[in-house]
N, C-alpha and C positions, 0 to 999 in steps of 0.2 A: 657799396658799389665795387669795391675792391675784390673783397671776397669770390663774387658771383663772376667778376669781369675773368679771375685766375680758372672759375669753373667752365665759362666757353672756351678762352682758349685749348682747356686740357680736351673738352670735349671736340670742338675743332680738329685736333692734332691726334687722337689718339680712336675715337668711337664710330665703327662704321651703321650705315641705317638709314641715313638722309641725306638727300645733295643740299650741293651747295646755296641753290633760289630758298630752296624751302626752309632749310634750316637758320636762316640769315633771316626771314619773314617770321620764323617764331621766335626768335629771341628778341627782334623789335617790339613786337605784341607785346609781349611780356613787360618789355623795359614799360615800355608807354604804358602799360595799363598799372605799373608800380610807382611811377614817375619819377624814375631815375632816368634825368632827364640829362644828365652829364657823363653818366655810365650811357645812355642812347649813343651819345655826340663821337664819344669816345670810340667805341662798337663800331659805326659807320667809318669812323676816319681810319681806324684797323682794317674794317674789311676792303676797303679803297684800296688798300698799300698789299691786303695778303693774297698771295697769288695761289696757297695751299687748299685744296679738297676740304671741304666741310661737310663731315659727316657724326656720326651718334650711334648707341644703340638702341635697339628697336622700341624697348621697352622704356629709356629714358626719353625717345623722340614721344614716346606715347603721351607718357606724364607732362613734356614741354606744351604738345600739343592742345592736353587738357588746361593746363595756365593759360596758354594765350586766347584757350576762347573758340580754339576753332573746332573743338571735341568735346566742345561742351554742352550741358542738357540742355541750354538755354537754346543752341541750334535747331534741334530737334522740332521743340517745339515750334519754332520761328520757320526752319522750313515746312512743318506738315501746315502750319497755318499758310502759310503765303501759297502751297499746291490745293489747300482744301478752297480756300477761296477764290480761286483761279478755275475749279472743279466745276464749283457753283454760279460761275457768273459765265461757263460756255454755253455754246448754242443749244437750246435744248435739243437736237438732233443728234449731237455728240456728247453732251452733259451722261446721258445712261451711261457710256460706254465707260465713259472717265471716271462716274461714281465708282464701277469694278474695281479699278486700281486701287482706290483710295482706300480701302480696307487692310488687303494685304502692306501698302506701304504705316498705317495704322500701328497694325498688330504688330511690325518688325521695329518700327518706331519706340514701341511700350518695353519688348523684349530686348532692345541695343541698352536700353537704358538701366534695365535691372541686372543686363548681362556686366556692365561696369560697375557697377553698384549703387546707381542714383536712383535709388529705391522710392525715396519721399518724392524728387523728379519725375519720376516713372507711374508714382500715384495718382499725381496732380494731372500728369497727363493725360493719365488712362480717364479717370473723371472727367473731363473738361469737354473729350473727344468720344465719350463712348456713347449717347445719345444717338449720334446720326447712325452707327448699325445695327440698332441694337432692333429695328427692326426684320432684318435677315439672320441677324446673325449674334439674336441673343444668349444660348446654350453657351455657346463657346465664350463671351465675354462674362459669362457667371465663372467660369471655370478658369480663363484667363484673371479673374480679378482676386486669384488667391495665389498669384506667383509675387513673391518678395522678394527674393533673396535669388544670388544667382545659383544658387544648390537648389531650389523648385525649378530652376529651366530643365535638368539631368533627372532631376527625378518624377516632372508631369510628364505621362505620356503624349496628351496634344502638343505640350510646346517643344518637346523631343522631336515630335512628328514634323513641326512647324521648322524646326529649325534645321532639319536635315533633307526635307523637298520645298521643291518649290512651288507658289499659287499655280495653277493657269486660268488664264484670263484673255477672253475671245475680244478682238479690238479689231476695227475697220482698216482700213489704211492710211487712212486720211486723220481717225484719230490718233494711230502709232503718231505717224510726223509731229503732228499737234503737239502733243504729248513732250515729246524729246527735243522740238523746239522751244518750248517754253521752259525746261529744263535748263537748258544749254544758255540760253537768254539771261535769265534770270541768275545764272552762277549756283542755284540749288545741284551743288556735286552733291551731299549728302542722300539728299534724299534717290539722287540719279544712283547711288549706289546703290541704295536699297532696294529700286527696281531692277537692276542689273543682275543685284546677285541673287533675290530673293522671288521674283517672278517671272513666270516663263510666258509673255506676250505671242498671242495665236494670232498673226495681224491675219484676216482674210478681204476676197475683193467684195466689192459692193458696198450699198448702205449700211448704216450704222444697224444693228440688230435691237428691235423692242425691250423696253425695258420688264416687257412679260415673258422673256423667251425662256425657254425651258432648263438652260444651262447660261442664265443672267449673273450665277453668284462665282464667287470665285474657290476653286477646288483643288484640294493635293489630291493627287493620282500616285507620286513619286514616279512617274514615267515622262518621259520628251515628248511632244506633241507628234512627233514624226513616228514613234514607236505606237501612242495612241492612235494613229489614225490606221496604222497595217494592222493592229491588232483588228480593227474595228470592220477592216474592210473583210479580213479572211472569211471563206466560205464557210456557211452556216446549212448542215441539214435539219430542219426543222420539223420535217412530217412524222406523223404517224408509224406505229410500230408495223411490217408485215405479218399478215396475218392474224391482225390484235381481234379482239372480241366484236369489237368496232365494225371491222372489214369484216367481218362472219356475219354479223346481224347486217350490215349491207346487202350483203348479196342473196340473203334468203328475202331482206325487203324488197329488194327488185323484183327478183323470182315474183314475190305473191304482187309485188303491182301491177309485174305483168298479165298477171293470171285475175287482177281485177280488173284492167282495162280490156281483156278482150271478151271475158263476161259483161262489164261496161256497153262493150260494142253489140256484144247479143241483147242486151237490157233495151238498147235502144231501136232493133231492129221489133222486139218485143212488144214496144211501148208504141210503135210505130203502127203497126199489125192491130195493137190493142186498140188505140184510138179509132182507126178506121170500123174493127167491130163494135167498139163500146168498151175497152177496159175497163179494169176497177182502178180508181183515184188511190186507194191504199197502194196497190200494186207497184204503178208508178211514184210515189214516194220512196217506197223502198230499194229501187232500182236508180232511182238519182241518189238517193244514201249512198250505194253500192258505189257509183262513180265518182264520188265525195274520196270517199275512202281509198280509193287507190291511187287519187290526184295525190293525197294527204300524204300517205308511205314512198309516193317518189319523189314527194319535194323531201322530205328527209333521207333518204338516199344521199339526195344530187351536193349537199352542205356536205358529207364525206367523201364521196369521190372526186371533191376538186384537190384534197388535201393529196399531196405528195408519199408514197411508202419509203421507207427506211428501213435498211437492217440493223439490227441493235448489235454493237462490237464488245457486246455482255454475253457471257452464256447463260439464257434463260431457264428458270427452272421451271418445271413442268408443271401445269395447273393440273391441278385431281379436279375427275371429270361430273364431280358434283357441284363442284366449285363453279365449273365454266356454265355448266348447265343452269344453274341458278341466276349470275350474272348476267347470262342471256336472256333470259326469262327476265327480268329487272330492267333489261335494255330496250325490250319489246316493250314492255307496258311505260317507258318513258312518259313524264308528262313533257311537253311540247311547252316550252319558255319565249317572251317576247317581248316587249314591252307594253304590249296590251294583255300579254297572261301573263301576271306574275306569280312569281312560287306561294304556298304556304310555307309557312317558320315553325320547326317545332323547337323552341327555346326551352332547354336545361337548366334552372338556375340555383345553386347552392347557395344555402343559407345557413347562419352557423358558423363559417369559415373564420372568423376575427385575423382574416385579413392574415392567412396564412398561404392559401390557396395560389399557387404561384403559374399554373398551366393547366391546362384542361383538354382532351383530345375523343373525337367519337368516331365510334365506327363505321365504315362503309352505308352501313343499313341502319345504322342509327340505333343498335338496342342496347350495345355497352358505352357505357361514359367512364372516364378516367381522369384524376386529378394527381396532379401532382403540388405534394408540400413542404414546407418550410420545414417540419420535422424529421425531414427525409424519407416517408413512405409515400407508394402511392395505395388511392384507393380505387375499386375500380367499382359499379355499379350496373348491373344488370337491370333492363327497364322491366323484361317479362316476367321476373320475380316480384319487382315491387311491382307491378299490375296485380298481379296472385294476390299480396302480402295485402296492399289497399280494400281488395276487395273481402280478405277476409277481417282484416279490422274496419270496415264499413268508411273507408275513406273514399272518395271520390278525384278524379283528378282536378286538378288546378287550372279551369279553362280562363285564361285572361287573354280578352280580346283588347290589341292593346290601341290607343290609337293612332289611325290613321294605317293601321296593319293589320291583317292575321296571323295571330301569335299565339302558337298553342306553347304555355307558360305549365313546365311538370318542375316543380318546385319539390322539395324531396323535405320532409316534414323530420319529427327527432325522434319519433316512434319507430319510422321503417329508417331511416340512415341508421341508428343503430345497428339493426340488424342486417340489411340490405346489402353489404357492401362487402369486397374481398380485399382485406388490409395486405400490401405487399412492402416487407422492408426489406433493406440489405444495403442503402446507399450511407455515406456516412456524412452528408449533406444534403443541404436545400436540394428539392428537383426540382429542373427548372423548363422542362420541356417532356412529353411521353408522345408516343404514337401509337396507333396502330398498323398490323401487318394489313394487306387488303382483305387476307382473308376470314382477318379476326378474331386466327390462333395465339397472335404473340404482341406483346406491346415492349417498343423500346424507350427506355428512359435515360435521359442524361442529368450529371447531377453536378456538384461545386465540388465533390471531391474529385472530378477531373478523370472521372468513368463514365463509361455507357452501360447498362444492361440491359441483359434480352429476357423476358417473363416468356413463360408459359403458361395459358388460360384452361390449360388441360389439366395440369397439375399445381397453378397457383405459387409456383414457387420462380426463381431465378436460376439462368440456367448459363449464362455465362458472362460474364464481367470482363467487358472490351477497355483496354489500358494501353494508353500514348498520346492522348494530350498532354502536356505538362500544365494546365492551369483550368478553372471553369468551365465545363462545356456548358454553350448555350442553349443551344436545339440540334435535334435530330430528325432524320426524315427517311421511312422506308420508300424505296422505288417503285415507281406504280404495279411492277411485277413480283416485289416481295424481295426475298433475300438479301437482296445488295440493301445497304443503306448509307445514308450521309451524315453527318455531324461537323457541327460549327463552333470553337473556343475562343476564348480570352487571350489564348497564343498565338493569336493572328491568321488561324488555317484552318480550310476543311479539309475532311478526311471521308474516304467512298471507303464502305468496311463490306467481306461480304460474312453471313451468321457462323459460316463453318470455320471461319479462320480467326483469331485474337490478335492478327496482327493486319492494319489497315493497307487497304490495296493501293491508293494512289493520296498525295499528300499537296493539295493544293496551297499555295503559300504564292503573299501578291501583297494585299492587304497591308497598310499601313496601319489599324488598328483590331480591336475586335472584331469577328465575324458574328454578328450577332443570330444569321438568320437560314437557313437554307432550304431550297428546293429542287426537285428533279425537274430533269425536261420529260414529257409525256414519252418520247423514245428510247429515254434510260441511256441517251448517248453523253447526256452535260449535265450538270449541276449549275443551280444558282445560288448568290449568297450576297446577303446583304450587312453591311461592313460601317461599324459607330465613323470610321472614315467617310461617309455619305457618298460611297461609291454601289454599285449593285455590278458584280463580273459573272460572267456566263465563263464555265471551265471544260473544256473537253476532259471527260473520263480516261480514256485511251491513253490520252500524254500527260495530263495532268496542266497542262496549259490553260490560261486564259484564250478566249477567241472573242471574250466583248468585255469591255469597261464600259460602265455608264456612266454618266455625271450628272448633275440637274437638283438634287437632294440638299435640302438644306440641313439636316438634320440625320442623326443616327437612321439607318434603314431596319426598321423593325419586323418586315412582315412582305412575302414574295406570296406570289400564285403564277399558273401557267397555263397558257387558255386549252385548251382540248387537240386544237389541231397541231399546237406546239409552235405558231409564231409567232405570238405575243404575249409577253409577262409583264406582267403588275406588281411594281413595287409601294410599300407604304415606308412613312418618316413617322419620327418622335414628333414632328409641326400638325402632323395631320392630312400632310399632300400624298396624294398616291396620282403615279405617272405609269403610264402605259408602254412599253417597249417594242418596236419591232424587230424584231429578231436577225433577222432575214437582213434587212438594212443598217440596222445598228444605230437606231436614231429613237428619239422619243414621238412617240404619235400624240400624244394629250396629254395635259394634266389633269385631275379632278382635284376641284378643289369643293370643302362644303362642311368637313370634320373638325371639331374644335380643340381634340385629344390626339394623343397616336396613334396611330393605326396598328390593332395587334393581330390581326389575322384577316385575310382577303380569302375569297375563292369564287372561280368558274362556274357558273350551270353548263350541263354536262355537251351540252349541244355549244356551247360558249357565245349565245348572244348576250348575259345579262353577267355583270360580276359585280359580288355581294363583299362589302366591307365592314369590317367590326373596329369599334373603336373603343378609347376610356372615353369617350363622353354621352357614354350610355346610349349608343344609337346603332343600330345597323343600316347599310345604306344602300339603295339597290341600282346599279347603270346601266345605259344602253349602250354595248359594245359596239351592235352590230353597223351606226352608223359611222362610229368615227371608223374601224375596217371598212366598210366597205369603199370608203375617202382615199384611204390609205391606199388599199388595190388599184385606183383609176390613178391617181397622183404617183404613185411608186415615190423615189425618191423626193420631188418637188412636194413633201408634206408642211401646208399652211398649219399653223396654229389649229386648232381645234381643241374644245371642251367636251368630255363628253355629258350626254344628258342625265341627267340627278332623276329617276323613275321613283324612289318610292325613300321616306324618311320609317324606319319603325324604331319609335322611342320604346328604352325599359323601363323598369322601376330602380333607378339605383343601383342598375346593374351592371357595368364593363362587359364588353364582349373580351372574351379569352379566343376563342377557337369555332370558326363556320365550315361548313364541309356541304357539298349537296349532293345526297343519297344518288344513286344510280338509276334510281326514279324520279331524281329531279325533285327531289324535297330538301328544304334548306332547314340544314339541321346547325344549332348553335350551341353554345352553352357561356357563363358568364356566374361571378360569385358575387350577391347581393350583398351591396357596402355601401353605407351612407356616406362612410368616408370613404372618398376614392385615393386607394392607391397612385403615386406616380409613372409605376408600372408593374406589372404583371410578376415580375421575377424581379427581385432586387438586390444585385451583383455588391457579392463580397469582396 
């Protein structure tokens, strides 16, 4: 007693750190819980008589703190229990809103404990507690359950991330108060700290919000709410390019609808005339045809001229005039998509691969396919060779009607792959993404050794090797007009590149993790990108800015698309949800739920009523856009929940979708590497 009694007073008299209530309440703890019950008596009749400052330093107040019990693991646990049970016995009205919290206070819970070093505390806790998220928020608690030591906090990038922003989390008003009264109530300071410093509470007015609602889970952004919302509000141009191929085939469809309707109008003056003398019944058939056909060409009109023009703030390259001709020609003989005509599938599927096959990309019109591998080359295949080459070794194509689809299935055999294929290397890693240019001269490929290249199909070789990531690139994406393109890394940033320059035009950086995914806006004014931070940002080209953050993703964002008219994008997750974006608003219109895998590639029909999903769970999936728009249109901002409708399931054979595209005639073209065993995913990051 002696001993310890000469180390308060020194520490009294000489250690600044703590006032005098506090410090006088941990050295009671302490006595009492050692039962130095005459060193207590003693202590107390001192501090009665001493009229001196009682202070410490920070670092010994620490350790005091931890003796007496009030910084210890045992708190932890004893406050997340008495808030989880408190969580669970609210109203179920407010119960959703409160499960949000309990996660984030969870995770910082498990991370306070390993950041001190109660590592075995920190186990038992992570165990005991980790069942109730694990359905939201399984990935991250597989990932989270291999931090031990406080040197994993510095060196995992998620709990890096976690411990440097904060959650946010959407709460009513009614359940804020709640919330903060039962806090204060209760004497849980611990745990109130851990909300204070570690989540940023979005309290808004009205009812508590569904526990289906689209942005239900709790999300780092690394931004304040008040930043997210002006990001969110800035103006958005959405429309169509001036002048695009689009507005050209419009306007010669008017022209001719006009020039059917007033032949229409003579047909019927005709038919009119005819009856009275006795027409022929063929005659008239073919003149109500005639007025069939030109209702037909103005209703497709009337779906692009509602959409808004846009100047593109890109200098566009000039389309060769075979190029545009041909396109137009492709845009005429459109098939007409809906949800009572759905596409044909022409499915690609490679066989052979042992699971090397890391990305796959086809062209505009569907006759080159391109894979990219694990051994760092790509290979590319021409379909109107191997038609040749089939027909002279007496092979026949691979027609597999699959069910419940039409699925023309060209499976590429070891007799023509052999020879069929144009082998291209130069990367000194895995590829992990390729494209094509639209016009089908150049394909670019990104790889692990943390380059882009640009191929030429005219000479088969590589022609320039784009450098300034510093780590993986994930994918790449040419702009609907060719030249310019996008690319996504491991460094947290996209980059707009254009072919003639090696050094990148604008350097998007936000992202608190990987950029795993990107896409153009159809105006070539924005990019999108989807981020292992389960965030999806729209970025203005021009400045390099964000102008939308999304939230609502529970999972890494794997896979973007962007609908035709340019105001709604679809993002997919590693869970398998893909959500619908309105652009324009800044809000989610739907979620589709129905995919058991991740979703690795989405895309539009060309008219954008149906959008077609690929997944790892061997399925492509087809939806009806047109009704949750047109919901969205009448409601504007006041958008209710909505699903959209699931049209058509087409199962593979053991086959993952890689990469969907739908040709300019409105054929859905796929491709996918036949694997018994499925891969976790498509590229597998080193």
């Amino acid at each position: 007693g002696g001993v310890f009694w000469g180390l308060v007073l020194w520490v009294e008299r000489e250690l600044p750190a703590m006032d005098e209530e506090q410090m006088e309440k941990v050295v009671l703890a302490y006595l009492k819980k050692k039962g130095y019950r005459q060193t207590e008596l003693a202590f107390q009749d001192e501090q009665s008589k001493s009229s001196s400052t009682a202070r410490t330093e920070p670092e010994i107040a620490k350790q005091l703190l931890q003796y007496s019990g009030l910084d210890s693991p045992g708190r932890y646990r004893e406050g997340y229990t008495k808030l989880r049970s408190w969580v669970y016995q609210s109203l179920d009205s407010y119960k959703n809103e409160l499960l949000r919290v309990l996660y984030p206070v969870f995770v910082h819970c498990f991370l306070d404990l390993v950041a001190k070093g109660f590592s075995q505390d920190a186990r038992a806790f992570f165990q005991s507690f980790r069942e109730d998220h694990e359905t939201l928020h399984l990935r991250d608690l597989q990932k989270l359950e291999g931090v031990l030591t406080p040197q994993h906090l510095q060196e995992m990038e998620l709990t890096h991330m976690l411990r440097e922003n904060k959650y946010s989390v959407k709460v009513c008003q009614y359940s804020f108060e709640l919330l903060f009264q039962y806090l204060h109530r209760t004497d849980l300071a611990l745990m109130l700290g851990i909300v204070n410093e570690h989540i940023n509470l979005q309290v808004g007015h009205g009812q508590p919000s569904a526990w289906n609602d689209d942005e239900d889970t709790a999300t780092v952004t690394g931004k304040a709410q008040e930043a997210l919302d002006e990001i969110n509000q800035r103006e958005i141009r959405w429309g169509i390019l001036e002048d695009s191929l689009e507005e050209r085939l419009e306007k010669e469809l008017a022209a001719e609808a006009e020039g059917k309707e007033a032949d229409g109008e003579e047909s019927k003056k005709r038919i009119a005339e005819g009856i009275k003398g006795g027409g022929s019944t063929k005659k008239l058939k073919k003149d109500k045809l005639t007025g069939a056909i030109g209702k037909s060409l103005k209703t497709e009109t009337t779906t692009i001229s509602n959409v808004p023009r846009v100047k593109s703030e890109l200098a566009l390259p000039t389309v060769p005039e075979e190029t545009e001709r041909q396109s137009l020609e492709d845009l005429r003989n459109r098939a007409r998509l809906s949800s009572t005509s759905l596409p044909s599938v022409s499915f690609y599927s490679f066989i052979n691969t042992h699971n090397s096959l890391n990305c796959s990309s086809i062209s505009a019109d569907g006759s080159l396919v391109v894979g990219g591998f694990s051994d760092s080359s790509l290979k590319v295949w021409d379909m109107a060779k191997m038609g040749e080459q089939q027909i002279l070794l007496g092979i026949g194509t691979d027609n597999r009607a699959l069910s419940d689809g039409n699925v023309e299935m060209k499976s590429m055999p070891d007799e023509i792959s052999k020879t069929s294929y144009t082998l291209l290397q130069g990367h000194a890693g895995p590829v992990y993404a390729a494209n094509f240019s639209p016009d089908g001269d150049y394909i670019l490929s990104a790889s692990n050794d943390c380059t882009v290249r640009l191929w030429s199909l005219h000479f088969n070789a590589n022609l320039v090797c784009y450098k300034g990531h510093n780590f993986p690139v994930w994918d790449v994406q040419f702009s609907p007009v060719g030249h310019y393109f996008a690319s996504s890394s491991h460094d947290r940033t996209a980059r707009v590149w254009s072919m003639d320059r090696i050094q990148p035009l604008r350097i998007m950086a936000g992202h608190l993790s990987d950029v795993d995914c990107v896409q153009w806006h159809v105006n070539c004014n924005y990019i999108a990108t989807g981020s292992s931070d389960k965030t999806v940002r729209l970025w203005d080209v021009q400045t390099g800015e964000a102008v939308r953050i999304f939230t609502g993703h529970r999972g890494m964002v794997t896979s973007l698309a962007m609908s035709p008219d340019g105001r709604y994008m679809a993002s997919g997750d590693e869970d398998g949800a893909i959500m619908m974006w309105d652009l324009g608003f800044g809000h989610c219109v739907t979620p589709l739920m129905g995919h058991t895998g991740p979703i690795w590639t989405l895309a539009f029909s060309c008219e954008g009523s149906l959008l077609a999903s690929g997944s790892a769970d061997n399925t492509v999936r087809l939806w009806d856009v047109n009704a949750s728009s047109k919901a969205s249109r009448t409601e504007e901002k006041n958008v209710s929940l909505r699903r959209l409708r699931l049209l058509k399931t087409l199962p593979t054979k053991s086959t993952p979708v890689y990469a969907l595209q739908f040709s300019r005639r409105n054929l859905l073209l796929a491709a996918g590497a036949f694997s018994p065993t499925i891969k976790t995913s498509p590229r597998e990051k080193n």
